[in-house]
C-alpha positions as CSV (number, residue, x, y, z in Angstrom):
1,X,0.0,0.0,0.0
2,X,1.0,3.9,-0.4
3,X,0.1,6.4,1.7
4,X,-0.5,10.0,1.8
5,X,-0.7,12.7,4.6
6,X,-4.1,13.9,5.0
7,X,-3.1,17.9,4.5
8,X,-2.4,20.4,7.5
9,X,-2.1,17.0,9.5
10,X,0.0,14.4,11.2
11,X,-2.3,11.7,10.1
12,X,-0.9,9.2,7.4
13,X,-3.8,7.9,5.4
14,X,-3.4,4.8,3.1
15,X,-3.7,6.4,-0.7
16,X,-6.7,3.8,-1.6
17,X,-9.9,4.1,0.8
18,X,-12.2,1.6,1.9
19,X,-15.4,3.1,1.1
20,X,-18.9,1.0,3.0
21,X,-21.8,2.2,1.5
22,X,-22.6,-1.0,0.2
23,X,-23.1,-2.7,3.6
24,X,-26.6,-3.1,4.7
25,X,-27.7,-3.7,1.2
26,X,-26.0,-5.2,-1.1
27,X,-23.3,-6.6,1.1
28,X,-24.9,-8.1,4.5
29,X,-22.4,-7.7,8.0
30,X,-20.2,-10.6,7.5
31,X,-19.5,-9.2,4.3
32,X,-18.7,-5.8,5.4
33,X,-16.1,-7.6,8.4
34,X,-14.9,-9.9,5.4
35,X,-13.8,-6.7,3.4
36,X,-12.8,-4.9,6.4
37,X,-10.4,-7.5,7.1
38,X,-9.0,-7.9,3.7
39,X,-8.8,-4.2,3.6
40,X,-7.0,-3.8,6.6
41,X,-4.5,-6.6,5.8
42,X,-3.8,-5.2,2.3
43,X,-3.0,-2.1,4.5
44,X,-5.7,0.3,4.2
45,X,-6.0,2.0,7.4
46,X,-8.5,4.9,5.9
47,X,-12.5,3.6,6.2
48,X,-15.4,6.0,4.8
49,X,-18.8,6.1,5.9
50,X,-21.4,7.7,6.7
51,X,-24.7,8.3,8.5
52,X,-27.6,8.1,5.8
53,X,-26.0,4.8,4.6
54,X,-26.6,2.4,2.9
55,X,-27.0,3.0,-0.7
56,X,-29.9,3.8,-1.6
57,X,-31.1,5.4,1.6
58,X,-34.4,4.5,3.2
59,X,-35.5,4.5,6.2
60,X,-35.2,0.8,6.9
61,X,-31.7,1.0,6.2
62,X,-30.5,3.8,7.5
63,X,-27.2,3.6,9.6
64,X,-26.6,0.3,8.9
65,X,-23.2,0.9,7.6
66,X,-22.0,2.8,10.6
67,X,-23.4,-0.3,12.7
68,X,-21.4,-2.7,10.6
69,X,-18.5,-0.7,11.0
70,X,-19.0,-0.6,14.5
71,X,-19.5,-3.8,15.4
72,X,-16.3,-4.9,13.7
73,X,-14.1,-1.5,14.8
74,X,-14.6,-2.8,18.7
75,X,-12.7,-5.3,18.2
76,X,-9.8,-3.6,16.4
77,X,-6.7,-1.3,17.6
78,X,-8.6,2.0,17.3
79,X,-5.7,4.3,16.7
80,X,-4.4,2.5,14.0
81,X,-7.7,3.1,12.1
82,X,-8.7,6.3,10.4
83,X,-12.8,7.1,10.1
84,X,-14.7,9.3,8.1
85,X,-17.9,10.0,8.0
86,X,-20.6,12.7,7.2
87,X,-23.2,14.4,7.9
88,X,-26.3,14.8,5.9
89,X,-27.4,18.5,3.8
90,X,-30.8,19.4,3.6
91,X,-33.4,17.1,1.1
92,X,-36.7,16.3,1.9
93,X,-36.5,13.2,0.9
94,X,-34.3,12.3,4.2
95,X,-36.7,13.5,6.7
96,X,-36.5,10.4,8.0
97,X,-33.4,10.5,9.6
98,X,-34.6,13.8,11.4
99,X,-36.9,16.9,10.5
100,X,-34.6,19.6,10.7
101,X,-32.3,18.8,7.9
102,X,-29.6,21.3,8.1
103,X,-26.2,22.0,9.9
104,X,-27.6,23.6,12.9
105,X,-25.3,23.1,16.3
106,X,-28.6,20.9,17.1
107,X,-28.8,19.2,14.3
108,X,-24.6,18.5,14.3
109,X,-24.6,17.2,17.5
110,X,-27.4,15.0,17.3
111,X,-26.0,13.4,14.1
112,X,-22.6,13.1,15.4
113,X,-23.5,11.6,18.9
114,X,-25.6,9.2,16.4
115,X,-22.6,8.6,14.2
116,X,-20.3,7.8,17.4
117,X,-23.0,5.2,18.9
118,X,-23.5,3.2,15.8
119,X,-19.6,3.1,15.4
120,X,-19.5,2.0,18.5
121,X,-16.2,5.0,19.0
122,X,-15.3,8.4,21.3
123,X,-14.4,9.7,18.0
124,X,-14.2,9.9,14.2
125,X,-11.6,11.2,13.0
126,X,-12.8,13.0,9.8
127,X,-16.2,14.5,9.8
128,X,-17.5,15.7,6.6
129,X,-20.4,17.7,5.5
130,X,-21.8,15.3,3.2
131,X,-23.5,18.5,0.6
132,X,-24.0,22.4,1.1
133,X,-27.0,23.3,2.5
134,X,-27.3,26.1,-0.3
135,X,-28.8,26.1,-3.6
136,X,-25.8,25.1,-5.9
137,X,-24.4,22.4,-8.4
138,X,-24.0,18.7,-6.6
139,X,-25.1,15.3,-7.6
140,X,-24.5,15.6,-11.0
141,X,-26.4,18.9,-11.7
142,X,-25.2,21.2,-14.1
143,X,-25.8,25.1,-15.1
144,X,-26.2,26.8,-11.8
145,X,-29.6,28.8,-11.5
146,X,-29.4,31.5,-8.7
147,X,-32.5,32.0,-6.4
148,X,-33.0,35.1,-5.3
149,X,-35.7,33.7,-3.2
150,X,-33.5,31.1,-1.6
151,X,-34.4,31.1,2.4
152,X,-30.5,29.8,3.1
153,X,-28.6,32.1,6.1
154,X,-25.4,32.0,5.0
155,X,-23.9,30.6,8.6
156,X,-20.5,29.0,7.5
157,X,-18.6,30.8,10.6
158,X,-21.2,28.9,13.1
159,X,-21.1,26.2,11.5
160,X,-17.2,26.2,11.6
161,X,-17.0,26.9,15.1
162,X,-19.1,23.8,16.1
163,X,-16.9,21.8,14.1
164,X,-13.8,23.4,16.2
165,X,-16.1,22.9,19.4
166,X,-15.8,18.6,18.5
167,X,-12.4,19.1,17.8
168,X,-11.3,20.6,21.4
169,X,-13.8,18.4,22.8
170,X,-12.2,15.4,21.1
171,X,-15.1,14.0,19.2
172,X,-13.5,14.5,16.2
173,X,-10.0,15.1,15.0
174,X,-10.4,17.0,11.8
175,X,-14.0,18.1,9.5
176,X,-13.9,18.0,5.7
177,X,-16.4,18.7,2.8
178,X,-18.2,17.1,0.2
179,X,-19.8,17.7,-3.2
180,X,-18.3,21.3,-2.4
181,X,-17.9,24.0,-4.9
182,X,-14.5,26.3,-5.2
183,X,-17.0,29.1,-3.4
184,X,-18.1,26.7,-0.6
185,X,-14.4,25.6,-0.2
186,X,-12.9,29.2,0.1
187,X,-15.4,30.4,2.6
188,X,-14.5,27.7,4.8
189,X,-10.7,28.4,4.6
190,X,-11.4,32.0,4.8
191,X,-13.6,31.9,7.9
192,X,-11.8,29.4,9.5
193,X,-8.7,31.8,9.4
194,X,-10.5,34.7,10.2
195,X,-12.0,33.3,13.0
196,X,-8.7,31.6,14.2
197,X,-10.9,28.1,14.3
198,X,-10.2,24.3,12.8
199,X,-9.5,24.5,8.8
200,X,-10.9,22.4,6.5
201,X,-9.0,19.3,5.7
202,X,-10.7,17.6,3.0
203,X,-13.2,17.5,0.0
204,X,-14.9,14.6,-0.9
205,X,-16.3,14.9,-4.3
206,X,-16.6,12.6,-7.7
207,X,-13.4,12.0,-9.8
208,X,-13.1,10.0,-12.6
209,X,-12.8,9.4,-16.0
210,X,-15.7,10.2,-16.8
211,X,-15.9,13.2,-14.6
212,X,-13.3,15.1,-14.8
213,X,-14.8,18.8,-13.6
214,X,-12.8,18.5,-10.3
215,X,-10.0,20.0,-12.4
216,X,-11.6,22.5,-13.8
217,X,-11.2,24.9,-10.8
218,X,-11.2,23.1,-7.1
219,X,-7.9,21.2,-8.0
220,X,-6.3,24.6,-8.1
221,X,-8.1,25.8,-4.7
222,X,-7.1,22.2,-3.4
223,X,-3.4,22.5,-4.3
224,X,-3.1,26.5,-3.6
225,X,-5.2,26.1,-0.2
226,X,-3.6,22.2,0.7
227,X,-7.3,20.5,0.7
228,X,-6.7,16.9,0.2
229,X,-9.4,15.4,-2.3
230,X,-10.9,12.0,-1.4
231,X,-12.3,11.0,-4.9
232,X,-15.9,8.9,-4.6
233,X,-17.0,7.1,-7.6
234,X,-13.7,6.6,-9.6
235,X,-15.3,3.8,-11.3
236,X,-18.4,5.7,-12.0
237,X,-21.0,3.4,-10.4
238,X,-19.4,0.6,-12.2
239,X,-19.3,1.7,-15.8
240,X,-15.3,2.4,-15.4
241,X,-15.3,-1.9,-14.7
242,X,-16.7,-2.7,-17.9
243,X,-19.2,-4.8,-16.7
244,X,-22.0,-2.8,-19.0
245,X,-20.2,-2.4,-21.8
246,X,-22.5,-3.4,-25.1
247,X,-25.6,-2.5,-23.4
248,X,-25.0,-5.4,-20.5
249,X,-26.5,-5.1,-17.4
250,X,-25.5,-8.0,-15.3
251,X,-27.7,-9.3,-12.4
252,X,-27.3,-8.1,-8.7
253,X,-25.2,-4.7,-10.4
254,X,-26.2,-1.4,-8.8
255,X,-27.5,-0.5,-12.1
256,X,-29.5,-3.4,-12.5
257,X,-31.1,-3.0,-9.1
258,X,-30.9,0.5,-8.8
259,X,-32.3,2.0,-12.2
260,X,-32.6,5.4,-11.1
261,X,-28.5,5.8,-10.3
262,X,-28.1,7.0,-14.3
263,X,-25.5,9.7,-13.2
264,X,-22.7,7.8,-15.6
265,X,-25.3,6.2,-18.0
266,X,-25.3,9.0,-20.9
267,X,-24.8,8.2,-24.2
268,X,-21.6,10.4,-24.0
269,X,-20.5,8.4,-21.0
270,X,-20.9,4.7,-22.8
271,X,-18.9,6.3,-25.8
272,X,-16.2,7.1,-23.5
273,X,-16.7,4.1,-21.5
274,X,-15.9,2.3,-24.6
275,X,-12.6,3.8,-25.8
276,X,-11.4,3.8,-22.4
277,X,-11.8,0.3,-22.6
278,X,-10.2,-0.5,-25.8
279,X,-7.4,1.2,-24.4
280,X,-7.2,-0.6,-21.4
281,X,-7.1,-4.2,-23.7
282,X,-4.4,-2.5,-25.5
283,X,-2.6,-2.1,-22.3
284,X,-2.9,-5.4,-21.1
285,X,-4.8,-3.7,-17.9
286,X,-8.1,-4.4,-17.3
287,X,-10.3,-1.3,-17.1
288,X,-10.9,-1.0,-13.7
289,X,-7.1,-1.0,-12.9
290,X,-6.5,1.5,-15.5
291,X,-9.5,3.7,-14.4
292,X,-8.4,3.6,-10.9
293,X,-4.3,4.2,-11.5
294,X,-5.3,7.4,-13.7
295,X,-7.4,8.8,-10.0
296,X,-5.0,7.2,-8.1
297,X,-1.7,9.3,-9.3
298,X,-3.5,13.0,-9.5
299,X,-1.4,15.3,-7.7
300,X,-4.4,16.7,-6.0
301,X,-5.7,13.5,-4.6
302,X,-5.0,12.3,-1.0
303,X,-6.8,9.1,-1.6
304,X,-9.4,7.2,-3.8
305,X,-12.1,5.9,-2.2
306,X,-13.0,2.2,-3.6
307,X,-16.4,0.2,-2.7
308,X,-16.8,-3.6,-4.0
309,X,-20.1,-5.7,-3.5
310,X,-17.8,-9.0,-4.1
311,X,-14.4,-9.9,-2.9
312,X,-13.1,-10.3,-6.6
313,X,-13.7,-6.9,-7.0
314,X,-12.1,-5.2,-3.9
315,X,-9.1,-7.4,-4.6
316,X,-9.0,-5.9,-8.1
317,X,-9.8,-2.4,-7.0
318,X,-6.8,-2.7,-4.5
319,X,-4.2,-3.8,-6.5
320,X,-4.7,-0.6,-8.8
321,X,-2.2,0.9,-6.2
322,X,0.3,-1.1,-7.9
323,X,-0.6,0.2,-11.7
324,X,2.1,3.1,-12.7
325,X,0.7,4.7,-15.8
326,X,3.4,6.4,-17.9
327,X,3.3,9.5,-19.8
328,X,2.3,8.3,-22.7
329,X,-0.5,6.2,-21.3
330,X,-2.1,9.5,-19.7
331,X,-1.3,11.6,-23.0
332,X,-3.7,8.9,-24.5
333,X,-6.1,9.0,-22.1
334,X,-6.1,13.0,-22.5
335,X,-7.1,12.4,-26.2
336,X,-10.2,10.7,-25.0
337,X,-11.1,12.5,-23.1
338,X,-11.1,15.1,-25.5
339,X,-13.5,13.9,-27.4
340,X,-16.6,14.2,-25.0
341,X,-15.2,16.7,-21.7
342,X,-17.0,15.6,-18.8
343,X,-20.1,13.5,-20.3
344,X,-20.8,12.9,-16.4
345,X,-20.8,16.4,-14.2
């Protein structure tokens, strides 16, 4: 394994990260402690969760990752582990999990205290804001509309100093953000400096090959302001494996059973999808590996976070650590990508 130093920290995080939403519905507890231990093994020490998990959410399921997690992390060497987990942003749809959907100092302790229980843990040491509770572009949304009518209170500096109240409490170690903006991200470096309170450490938003948009502006703020990015969905829910290449949809996929995650399904995107992977088969690599090494050596990146529903595929997902792509390789993949920019926001 190769490790990174999650920024402004002493904390050495492995460079590929277990990511868990999968467990509690596609993957059942014994498969979530069979990863964990595989993970851990192939030296991953960096786990990501969070508290509306599983995938999709629902009400029946929700927490049930943070349980898994928890009822396997009791038994390990704590400090030796790194946890992250988040926070949920305002939707309606996840009333469920509480009414007041927001990032009050309510609302953040309940979900914390929450979080901590179900991990069975004193702390996490990374807690993120899983999206902005403004209006702005997340989840795949494109062409920002403003709203003059939007009821937000812009209220980064109180959210900020509840975060710092965790840290000097020692509930948490660090926060981070996720599906941030460059705007979002430099108000929370500037008020944290203003206010002399804890700094941002992270953002956790989508990087891949077939979303590439990180680059377009936040990988500057990341590398200028030292923001590590933790990139989720580096195989783009799947399509990056080529396991729906030709219009296949396999049984038990997350596509198969979850129609309505289309974020990578574009037309654009299986065009890509597909010279990507006749490149790979040039290569000798298969796409996954390939998809995953192009993430996994961005200068901006502090680690990649990888989810499997089988074992074959975690295995595969972590040995991309040990894929170098060369210059030529990435000047290729360049030239793809070239040919549709982003298909995926």
């Amino acid at each position: 394994m190769k490790y990174t130093t999650l920024p402004n920290t002493n904390i050495k995080v492995s460079k590929i990260c277990l990511g868990t939403m999968t467990f509690g519905q596609q993957n059942t507890e014994s498969d979530a402690h069979e990863q964990l231990n595989y993970a851990v093994e192939k030296g991953i020490n960096f786990i990501d969760t969070a508290e509306m998990y599983s995938i999709p959410g629902k009400k029946e399921t929700q927490g049930s990752t943070e349980r898994f997690i928890g009822s396997w992390l009791k038994d390990q060497k704590r400090e030796e582990l790194i946890v992250a987990s988040k926070v949920v942003g305002p939707n309606d749809y996840f009333k469920y999990i509480r009414e007041n959907l927001g990032f009050s100092k309510e609302v953040l302790h309940d979900a914390l205290e929450k979080s901590l229980s179900r991990l069975q843990t004193d702390y996490v040491d990374l807690y993120q804001l899983h999206w902005p509770e403004r209006n702005t572009n997340f989840f795949g949304k494109r062409n920002y509309k403003h709203d003059e009518n939007e009821k937000w209170e812009d209220n980064f500096k109180e959210v900020i100093e509840v975060l710092d109240g965790f840290v000097k409490a020692g509930k948490i170690r660090h926060y981070g953000v996720s599906n941030e903006t460059s705007w979002g991200l430099m108000r929370h470096l500037t008020e944290s400096k203003v206010n002399k309170t804890t700094r941002c450490k992270s953002i956790q938003n989508p990087y891949s090959l077939l979303n590439r948009s990180f680059e377009i502006n936040l990988a500057e703020v990341a590398q200028r302001e030292n923001v590590g990015l933790l990139a989720y969905s580096p195989l783009a829910f799947g399509m990056l494996s080529g396991k729906y290449l030709n219009g296949n949809l396999p049984e038990n996929t997350r596509l198969k059973l979850f129609p309505a995650y289309y974020r990578y399904s574009s037309e654009q995107s299986k065009f890509l999808t597909q010279k990507y992977a006749e490149l790979a088969k040039e290569l000798n690599l298969s796409m996954a590996q390939m998809a995953l090494a192009f993430v996994n050596q961005q200068p901006f990146l502090t680690s990649t976070i990888v989810g499997a529903t089988t074992m074959q595929q975690l295995k595969e997902n972590i040995s991309s650590i040990d894929v170098a792509l060369s210059e030529e390789i990435l000047k290729k993949i360049d030239e793809i990508h070239e040919l549709q920019p982003n298909p995926a926001p």
